[in-house]
N, C-alpha and C positions, 0 to 999 in steps of 0.2 A: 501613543496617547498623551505624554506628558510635553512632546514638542509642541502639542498646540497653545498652552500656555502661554508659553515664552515668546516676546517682540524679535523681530529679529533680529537683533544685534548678540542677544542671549542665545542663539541655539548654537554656534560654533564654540562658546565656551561650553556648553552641555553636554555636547558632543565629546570634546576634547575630556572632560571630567568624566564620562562614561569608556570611555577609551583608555585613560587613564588606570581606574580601576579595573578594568577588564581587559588586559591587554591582549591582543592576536584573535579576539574574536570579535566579529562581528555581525550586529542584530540584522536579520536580513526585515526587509518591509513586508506586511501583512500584502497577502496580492487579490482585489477584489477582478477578476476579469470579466466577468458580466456590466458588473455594472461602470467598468473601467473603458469595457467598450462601448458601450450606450453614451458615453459621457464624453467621449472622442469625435459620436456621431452628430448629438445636439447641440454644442457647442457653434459651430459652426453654422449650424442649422439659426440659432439666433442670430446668426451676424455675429460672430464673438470671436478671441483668437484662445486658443490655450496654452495661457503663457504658465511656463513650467511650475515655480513660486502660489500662483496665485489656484493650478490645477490643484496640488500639492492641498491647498485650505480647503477646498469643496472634498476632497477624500477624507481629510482633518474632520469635516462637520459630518459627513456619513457615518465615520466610525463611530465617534462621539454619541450618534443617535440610534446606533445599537446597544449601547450600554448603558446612557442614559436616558431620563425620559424629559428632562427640563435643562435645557444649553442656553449659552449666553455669547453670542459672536459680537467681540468686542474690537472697536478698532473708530477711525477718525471717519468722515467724510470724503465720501469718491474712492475707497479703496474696495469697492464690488461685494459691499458685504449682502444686499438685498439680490445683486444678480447670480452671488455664490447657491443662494436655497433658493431659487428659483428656477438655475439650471439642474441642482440636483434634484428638486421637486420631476422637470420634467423629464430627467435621464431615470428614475426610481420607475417614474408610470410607465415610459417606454419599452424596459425590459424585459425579456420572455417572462410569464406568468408560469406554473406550477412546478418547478422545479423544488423540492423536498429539502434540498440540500441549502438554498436558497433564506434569507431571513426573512421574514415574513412579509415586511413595506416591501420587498424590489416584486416588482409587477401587478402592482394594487395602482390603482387609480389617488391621487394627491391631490391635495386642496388648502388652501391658505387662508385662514382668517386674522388679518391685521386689524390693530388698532395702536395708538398713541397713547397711554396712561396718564402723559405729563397734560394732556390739553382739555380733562377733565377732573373734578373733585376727588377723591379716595369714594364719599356715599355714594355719588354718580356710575365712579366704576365696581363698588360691591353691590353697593345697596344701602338703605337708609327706611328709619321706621318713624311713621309720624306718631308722634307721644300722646297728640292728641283724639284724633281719631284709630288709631293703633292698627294702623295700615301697613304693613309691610309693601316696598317699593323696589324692587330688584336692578342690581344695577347693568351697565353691558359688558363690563367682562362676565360676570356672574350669567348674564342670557348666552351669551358666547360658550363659555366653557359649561355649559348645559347643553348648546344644542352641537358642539361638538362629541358630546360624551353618550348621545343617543347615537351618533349618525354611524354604523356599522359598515357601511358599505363603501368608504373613505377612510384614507390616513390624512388626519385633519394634525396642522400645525398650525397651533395658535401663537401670534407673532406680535410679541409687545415691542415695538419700533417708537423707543424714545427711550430721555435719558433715566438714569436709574433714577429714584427718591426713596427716602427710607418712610415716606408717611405710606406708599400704596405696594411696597418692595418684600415688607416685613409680612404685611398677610397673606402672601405666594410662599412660605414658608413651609407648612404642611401641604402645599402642594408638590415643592419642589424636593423633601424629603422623602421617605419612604414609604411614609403614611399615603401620598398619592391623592389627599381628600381637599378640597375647598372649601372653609366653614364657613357659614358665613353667619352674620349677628343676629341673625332671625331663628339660627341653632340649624338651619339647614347644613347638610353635607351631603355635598356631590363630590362624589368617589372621580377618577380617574379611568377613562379604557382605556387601557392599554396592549396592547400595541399602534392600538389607531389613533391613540394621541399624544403628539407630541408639544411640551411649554418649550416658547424658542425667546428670546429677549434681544433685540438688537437694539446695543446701545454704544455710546462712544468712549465713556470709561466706566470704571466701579468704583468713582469716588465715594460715592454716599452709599456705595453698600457695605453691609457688615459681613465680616469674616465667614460668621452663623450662614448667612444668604450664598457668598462665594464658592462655600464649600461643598453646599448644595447639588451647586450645578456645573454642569459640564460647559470650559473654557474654553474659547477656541480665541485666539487673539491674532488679529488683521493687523497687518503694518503697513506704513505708505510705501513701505519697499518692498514688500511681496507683489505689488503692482506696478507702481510706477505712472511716468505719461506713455512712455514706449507705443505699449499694443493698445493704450487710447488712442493715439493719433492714426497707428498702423492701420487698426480699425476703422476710423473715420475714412481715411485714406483708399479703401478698399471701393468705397462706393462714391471715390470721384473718378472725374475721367482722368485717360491718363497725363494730357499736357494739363493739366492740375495738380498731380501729382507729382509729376519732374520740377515744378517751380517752388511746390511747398516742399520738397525735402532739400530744394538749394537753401530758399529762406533758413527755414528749420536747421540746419549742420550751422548756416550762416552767423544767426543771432545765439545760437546754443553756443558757438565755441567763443564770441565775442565776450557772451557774462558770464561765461568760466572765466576769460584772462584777467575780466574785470574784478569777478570775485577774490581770485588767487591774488591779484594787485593787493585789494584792500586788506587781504588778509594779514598779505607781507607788509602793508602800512602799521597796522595794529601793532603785529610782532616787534618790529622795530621798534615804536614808538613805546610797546612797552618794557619794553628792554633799557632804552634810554632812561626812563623816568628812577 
C-alpha cells in the first residue's frame, strides 16, 4: 500500500529501509488471482503489452480502491495513467460474478463519468444561487455526483482528469473524508454510495493541493519509468507488417545508440569543463 506513493527512484531505498529494520523476513505480495487473471486476458485484448512496472500500478490502483473510496493517480503525461483504469475498469466487469469470497466491484458491470474541473468556474462545477431572483442553479459535478449516487446497478467512477486547484479542490474535502457527503451552498447533501462509487482524480502533480486534501486520499504515483517508450513502440510495432518492422527496429538501435554516445560526449564536456573552471 505504501509503495504506491513513492516515484520510482524512491522504492529501492524503501525497500532497503524496510529490509533494514526487519532483517531475514520478507513481506510476501497480496495475490488477487481472479482478477490477476482477467487482467492478463484484457490486456491484450486492447492491443496493449503487460509491461511488468507499469502491470504492477493497475494492481497498485485496485488495491487502493478497496480500501479507499476517493484516489488520486498522479504522474506526467503519456505514462498510461487513463489506460491504467480503463483496463482495470474492464478486467473488474469481466470477472466471474457471485463469488462470496470475492469484493464486491469484481464482476459488477463498470462505468466512467469524466470531466475536467480546470475548464470550468468552481459555481459552474458546484452550483451558484442568483441573489436576485433566489434561484438555486446546480452545477455538473454536483449533477454528476447525484446521478452517480442513485444508479445501483453500476460501480460508477467519477473521474476528475485535470490539474489540481485549491479554488474547486478544497470543497471535495468532506467528500473525500469519512463523512462521504457533498455539500453544497444551497445546504444540500448528497451522501456517498458506497461501494458503487468511487472519486478517482487524475492529475499530473499536488502542487496546489493541501496536506488536509493529500491525506484524504489514496495515492498512487505513475513515473515516466514505470513505462517508458519500449512497449510504446513494441506496441505500435505489432500491427505493422513485418518488412516494416525489420527496418524500424534497425533505425531505432541505429539513432538510440548514436544520442546515447552523443549524450554521454556532452556529459564528459560538462565534467571536464567543470573541473577546469
Amino acid at each position: 500500500m505504501n509503495l504506491s506513493k513513492y516515484v520510482a527512484e524512491d522504492v529501492p531505498l524503501f525497500l532497503s529501509l524496510i529490509s533494514d529494520l526487519f532483517p531475514g523476513i520478507t513481506a510476501e505480495k497480496a495475490k488477487h488471482t481472479v482478477v490477476e487473471k482477467t487482467l492478463s486476458d484484457t490486456i491484450p485484448e486492447l492491443g496493449l503489452l503487460p509491461h511488468p512496472a507499469w502491470y504492477e500500478k493497475i494492481i497498485q490502483v485496485y488495491e487502493m480502491a478497496l480500501v479507499r473510496h476517493s484516489l488520486m493517480v498522479v504522474g506526467p503525461s503519456g505514462v498510461g495513467k487513463s489506460k491504467i483504469v480503463e483496463i482495470l475498469h474492464a478486467a473488474l466487469a469481466a470477472c466471474p460474478a457471485g463469488d462470496p469470497d470475492l469484493p464486491v466491484m469484481v464482476g459488477q458491470p463498470h462505468r466512467e463519468l469524466r470531466m475536467n474541473p480546470k475548464a470550468i468556474t468552481a459555481p459552474q462545477m458546484f452550483g451558484s444561487l442568483d441573489v436576485v431572483a433566489n434561484e438555486w442553479t446546480e452545477g455538473i459535478f454536483a449533477q454528476l455526483w447525484r446521478k452517480a449516487n442513485k444508479d445501483k446497478k453500476n460501480f460508477t467512477w467519477l473521474v476528475l482528469d485535470g490539474p489540481v486547484d485549491a479554488i474547486w479542490i478544497e470543497n471535495l474535502n468532506t467528500v473525500m473524508d469519512d463523512n462521504k457527503i457533498l455539500t453544497l451552498a444551497n445546504n444540500d447533501r448528497i451522501p456517498m454510495l458506497r461501494p458503487n462509487v468511487t472519486l478517482q482524480m487524475e492529475v499530473e502533480d499536488l502542487r496546489n493541493a493541501s496536506p488536509a486534501t493529500v491525506s484524504r486520499a489514496g495515492v498512487i504515483f505513475i513515473s515516466s519509468n514505470d513505462l517508458g517508450w519500449r512497449p510504446m513502440a513494441q506496441g505500435y510495432l505489432k500491427n505493422r507488417r513485418k518488412a516494416e518492422v525489420t527496418q524500424l527496429l534497425l533505425l531505432t538501435a541505429t539513432y538510440l545508440r548514436l544520442s546515447t554516445y552523443c549524450y554521454l560526449l556532452t556529459a564528459t564536456y560538462l565534467l571536464l569543463l567543470l573541473l577546469t573552471c
